[in-house]
N, C-alpha and C positions, 0 to 999 in steps of 0.2 A: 203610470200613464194609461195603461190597459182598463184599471178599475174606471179610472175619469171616461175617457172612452162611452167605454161600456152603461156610464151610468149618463150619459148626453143622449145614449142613443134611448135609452130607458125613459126619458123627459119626450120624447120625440114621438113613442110608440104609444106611450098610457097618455100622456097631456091632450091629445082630442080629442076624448071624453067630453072634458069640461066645455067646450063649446062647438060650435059648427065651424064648420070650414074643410080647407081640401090640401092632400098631397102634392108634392110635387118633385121632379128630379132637375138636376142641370150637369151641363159636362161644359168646362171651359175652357179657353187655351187664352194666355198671357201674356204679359213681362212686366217685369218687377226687379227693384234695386237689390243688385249681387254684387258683393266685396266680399273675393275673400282673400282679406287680407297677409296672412301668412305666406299664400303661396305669391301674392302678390310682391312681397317682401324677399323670398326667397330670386323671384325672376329679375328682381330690380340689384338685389347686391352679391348672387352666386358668378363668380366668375366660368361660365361654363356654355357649353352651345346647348340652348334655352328654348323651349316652345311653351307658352302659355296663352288656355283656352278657357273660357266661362262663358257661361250661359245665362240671359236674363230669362229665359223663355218657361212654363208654368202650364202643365196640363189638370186640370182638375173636373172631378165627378164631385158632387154635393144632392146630397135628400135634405129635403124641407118641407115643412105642415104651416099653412097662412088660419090663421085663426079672423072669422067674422068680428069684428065690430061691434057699432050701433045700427050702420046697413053694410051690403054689400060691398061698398069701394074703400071702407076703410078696415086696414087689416095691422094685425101683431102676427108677426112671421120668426117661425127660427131654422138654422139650417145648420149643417155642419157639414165640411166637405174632406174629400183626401187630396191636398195639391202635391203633385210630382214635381220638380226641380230638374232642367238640364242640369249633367253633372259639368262640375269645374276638373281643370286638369292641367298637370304642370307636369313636362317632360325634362328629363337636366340631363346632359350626355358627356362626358369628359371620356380620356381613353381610357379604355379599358373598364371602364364603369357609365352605368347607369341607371335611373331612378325615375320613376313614376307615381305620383302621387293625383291621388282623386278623390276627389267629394262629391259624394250621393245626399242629395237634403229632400225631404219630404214634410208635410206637417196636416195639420187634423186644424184649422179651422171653425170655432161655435161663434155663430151669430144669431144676434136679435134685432128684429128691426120691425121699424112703419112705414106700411105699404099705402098708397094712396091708387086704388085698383081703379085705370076709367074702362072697362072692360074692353073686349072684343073688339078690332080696328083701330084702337085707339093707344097711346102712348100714354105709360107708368112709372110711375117713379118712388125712391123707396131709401131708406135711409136708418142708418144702426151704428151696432156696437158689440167687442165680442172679444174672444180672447183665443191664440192659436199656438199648439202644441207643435214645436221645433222638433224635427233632428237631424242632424247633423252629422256622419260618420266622412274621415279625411283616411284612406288607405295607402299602404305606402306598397311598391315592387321593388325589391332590389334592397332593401332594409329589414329585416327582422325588429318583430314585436314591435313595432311603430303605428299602430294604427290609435286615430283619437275620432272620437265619437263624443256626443253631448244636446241631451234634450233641454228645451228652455220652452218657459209659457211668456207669452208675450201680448196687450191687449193690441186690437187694431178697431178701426171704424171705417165704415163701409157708407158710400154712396152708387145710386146709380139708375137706369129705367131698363123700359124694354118696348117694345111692339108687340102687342097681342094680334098675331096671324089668326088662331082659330082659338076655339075651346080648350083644344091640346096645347098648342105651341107660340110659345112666343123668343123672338129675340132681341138682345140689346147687349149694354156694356153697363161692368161694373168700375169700379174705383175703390184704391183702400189703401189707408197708410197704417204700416206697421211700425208701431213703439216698442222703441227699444230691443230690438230685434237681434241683438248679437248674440253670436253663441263660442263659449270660450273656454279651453280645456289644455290643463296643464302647459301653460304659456304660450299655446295657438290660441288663433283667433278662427276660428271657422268663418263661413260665410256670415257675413254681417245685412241682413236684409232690412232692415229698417229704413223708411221712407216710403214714396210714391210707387202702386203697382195699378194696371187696370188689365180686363181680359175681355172678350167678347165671348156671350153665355147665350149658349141655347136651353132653355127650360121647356119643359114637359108638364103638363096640371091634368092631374086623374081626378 
């Protein structure tokens, strides 16, 4: 996963070359479809005094290069981001025992998409396609050697605009459904994210 990484961000840094165009940053916060099944299962048929908690919620930072066109408003863009994941967590209490169990999910995000730029004041809009590196780790308290972890690549496609404020800054909302999104390890089911997610993005253009 490191070398893929590594070589997205290498397309990112050498690919401006080839034509004009300009950076850019965004940081995002969201929600998006969270199942995670397992623990879900466990809360529905352990007989025990029970607390279960999950998160739709999705903090992300993403860098991205807009490639010119034929003129200026029409652009080929690619991005990749780090989205963070509220953790999910399941508490199970009977006497004299108890157990904690939690999932940490993160993932890495490459998109390509066409931007239709009406520049400065004015409302943009933009549209793609990409593929997003899962992971998944479920840790357990109170259990020994119980912990399940598991990376998945998954495609999703992306819609959405923004408001150009200034030169620098613009805001808006994105949209993106992810396929086939489960992630699944040794007869758990980790967090199953597939389906509808959107976030509100502020970008930056250098």
């Amino acid at each position: 996963m490191k070398k893929l990484i590594l070589a997205l961000l290498t397309v990112l840094i050498m690919a401006p070359a080839a034509w004009a165009g300009g950076w850019g940053a965004g940081v995002k916060l969201g929600v998006g479809e969270n199942d995670p099944k397992t623990m879900k299962d466990a809360f529905d048929n352990i007989n025990a005094n029970r607390e279960l908690s999950r998160s739709p919620v999705y903090f992300s930072l993403e860098a991205l290069y807009e490639w010119d066109l034929n003129d200026e408003a029409n652009k080929i863009g690619a991005k990749i981001g780090w989205d963070m994941y509220g953790e999910n967590e399941l508490k199970l209490k009977a006497p004299g025992d108890s157990i904690k169990l939690t999932e940490t999910t993160y993932s890495f995000p490459f998109t390509v998409y066409y931007k239709r730029d009406n520049g400065i004041k004015n409302f943009s809009w933009f549209a793609g396609a990409g593929f997003t590196i899962l992971h998944s780790k479920m840790e357990a308290s109170g259990v020994e050697d119980d912990d399940v972890s598991k990376t998945k690549v998954f495609p999703h496609i992306v819609v959405g605009g923004e408001y150009r404020f200034t030169q620098v800054f613009a805001l808006g909302l994105d949209a993106h459904y992810n396929i086939a999104a489960k992630t699944k390890k040794d007869g758990a089911t980790l967090s199953d994210r597939s389906g509808f997610g959107a976030a509100l993005t502020g970008r930056f253009y250098f």
